[in-house]
C-alpha positions in Angstrom: -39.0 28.4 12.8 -35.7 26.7 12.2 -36.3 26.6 8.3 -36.9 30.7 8.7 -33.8 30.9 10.9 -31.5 28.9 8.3 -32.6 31.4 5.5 -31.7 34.2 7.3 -28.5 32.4 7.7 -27.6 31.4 4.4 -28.5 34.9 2.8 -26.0 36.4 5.8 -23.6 33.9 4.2 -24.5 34.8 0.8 -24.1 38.9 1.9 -20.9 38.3 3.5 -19.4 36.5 0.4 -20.2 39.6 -1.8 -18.0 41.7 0.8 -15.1 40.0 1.3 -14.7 39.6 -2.8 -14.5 42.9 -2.8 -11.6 42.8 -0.3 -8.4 43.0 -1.5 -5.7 41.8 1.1 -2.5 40.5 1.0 -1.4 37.8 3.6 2.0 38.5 5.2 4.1 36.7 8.1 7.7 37.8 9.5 8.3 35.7 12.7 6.9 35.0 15.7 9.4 37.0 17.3 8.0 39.7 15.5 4.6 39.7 16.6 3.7 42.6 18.1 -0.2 42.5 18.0 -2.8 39.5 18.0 -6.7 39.1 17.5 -8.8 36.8 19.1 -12.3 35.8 17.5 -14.2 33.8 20.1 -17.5 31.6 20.9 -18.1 32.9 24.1 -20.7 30.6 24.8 -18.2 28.2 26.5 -17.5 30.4 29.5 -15.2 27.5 30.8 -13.0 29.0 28.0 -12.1 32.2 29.1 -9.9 30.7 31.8 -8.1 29.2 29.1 -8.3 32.6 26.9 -7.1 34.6 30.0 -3.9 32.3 30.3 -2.6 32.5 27.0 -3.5 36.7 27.5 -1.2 36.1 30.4 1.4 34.2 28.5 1.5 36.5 25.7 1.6 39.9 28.1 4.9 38.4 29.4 6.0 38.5 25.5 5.0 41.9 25.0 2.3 40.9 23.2 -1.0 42.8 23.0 -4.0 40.6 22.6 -7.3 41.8 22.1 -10.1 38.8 22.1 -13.8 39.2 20.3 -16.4 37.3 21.3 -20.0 36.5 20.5 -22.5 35.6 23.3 -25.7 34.4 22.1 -28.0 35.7 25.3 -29.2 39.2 25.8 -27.3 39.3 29.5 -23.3 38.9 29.8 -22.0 36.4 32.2 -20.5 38.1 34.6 -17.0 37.2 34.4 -16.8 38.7 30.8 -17.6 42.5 32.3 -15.2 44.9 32.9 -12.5 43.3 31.2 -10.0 45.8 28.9 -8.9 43.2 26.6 -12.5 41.3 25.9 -15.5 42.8 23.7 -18.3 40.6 23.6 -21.0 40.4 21.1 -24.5 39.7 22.6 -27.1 38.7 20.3 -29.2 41.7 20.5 -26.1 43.4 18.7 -26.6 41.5 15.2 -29.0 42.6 12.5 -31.6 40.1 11.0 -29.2 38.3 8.9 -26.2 38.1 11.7 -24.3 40.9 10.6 -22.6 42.4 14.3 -24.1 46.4 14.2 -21.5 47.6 17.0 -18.7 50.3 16.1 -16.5 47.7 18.2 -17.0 45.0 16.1 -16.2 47.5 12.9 -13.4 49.0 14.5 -12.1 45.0 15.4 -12.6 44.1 11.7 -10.8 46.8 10.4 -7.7 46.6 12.7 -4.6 45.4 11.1 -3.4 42.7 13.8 -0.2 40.6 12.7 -2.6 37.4 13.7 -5.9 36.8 14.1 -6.5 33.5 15.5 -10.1 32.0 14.6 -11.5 30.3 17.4 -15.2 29.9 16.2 -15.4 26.1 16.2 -19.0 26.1 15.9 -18.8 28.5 12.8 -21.4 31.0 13.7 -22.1 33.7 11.3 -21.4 36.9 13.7 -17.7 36.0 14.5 -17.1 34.6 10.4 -18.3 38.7 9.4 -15.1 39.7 11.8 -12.7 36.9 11.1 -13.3 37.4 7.2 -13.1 41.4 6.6 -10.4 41.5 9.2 -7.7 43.5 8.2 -5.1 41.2 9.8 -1.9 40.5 8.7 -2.1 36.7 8.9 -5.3 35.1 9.7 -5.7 31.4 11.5 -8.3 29.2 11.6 -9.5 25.7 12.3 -9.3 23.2 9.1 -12.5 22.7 7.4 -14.3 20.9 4.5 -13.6 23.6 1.7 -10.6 25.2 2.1 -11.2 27.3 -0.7 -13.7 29.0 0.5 -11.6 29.8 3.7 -10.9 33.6 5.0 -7.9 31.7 6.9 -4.2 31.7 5.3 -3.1 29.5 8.0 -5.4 26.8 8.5 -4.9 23.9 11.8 -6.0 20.3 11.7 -7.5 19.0 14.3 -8.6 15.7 15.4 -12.1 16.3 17.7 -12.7 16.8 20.3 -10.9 20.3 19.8 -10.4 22.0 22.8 -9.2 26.0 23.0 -6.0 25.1 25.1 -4.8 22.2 22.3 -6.0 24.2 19.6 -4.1 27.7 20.8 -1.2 25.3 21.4 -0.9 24.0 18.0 -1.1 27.5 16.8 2.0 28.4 18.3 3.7 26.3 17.5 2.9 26.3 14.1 3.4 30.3 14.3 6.9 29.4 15.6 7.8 27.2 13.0 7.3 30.0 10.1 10.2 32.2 8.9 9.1 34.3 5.7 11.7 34.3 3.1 12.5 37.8 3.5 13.5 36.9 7.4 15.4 33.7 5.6 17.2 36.9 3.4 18.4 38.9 6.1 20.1 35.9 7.9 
């Protein structure tokens, strides 16, 4: 069964590749100061996460941020915590087609908003959240370091030594995010 579940897998993989090289984006970044919009990809399996999540929602509401967070849970039934929440969508497994690809007009219309970040938090790498994180439309995408870079949807990618936590990782965004000025910000001053 798991040899039949990691072909279904790899031709998801292999489907998604042949999308986003027909995507044609260009990265941009002004300033965190700037940022008016950000875009959560999630593993919502961790539901001792969302605390964390909801914080830095918090933290960013106080900046006039709007954050949206998309999540995949892999069960057929939500936790409860994750209902009736504005800012959260969550995936359920039942919501994928046979090779992973999310089915939902929620998960379409994440993908094809243009967010000035989306932040990647899909540790685990599972294939519903990498369709979103790589044919979103966002402005500058962020993601956790891995073995090929190359082959990375991220243009911002955060090193990590494990165990990698959501509140460390979200940190270290930040203050990455911070530290960038684009050159045309660099111009005006």
């Amino acid at each position: 069964m798991e040899l039949f579940r990691n072909l279904r897998v790899k031709a998801g993989r292999s489907m998604l590749a042949g999308k986003v090289a027909r995507i044609k984006r260009k990265p941009s970044y002004i300033n965190f100061y700037s940022i008016k919009s950000i875009g959560i990809v999630w593993d919502a399996s961790k539901t001792e996460d969302f605390i964390k999540l909801s914080g830095f929602y918090q933290r960013m509401a106080e900046k006039n941020i709007e954050v949206k967070i998309f999540g995949y849970f892999p069960g057929n039934e939500l936790p409860n915590q994750y209902t009736a929440i504005r800012y959260l969508y969550c995936l359920k497994r039942q919501e994928v087609d046979f090779f992973y690809k999310p089915t939902t007009q929620d998960a379409a219309a994440f993908s094809g908003r243009s967010f000035d970040v989306l932040i990647d938090i899909n540790f685990n790498k599972l294939l519903p959240l990498c369709y979103i994180s790589s044919l979103s439309q966002a402005a500058l995408k962020v993601g956790l370091a891995d073995a090929d870079p190359g082959s990375s949807p991220f243009d911002l990618m955060i090193s990590l030594k494990n165990p990698v936590t959501v509140d460390r990782y979200l940190e270290q965004v930040l203050c990455y995010l911070e530290m960038i000025n684009s050159q045309a910000e660099k111009k005006a001053v």
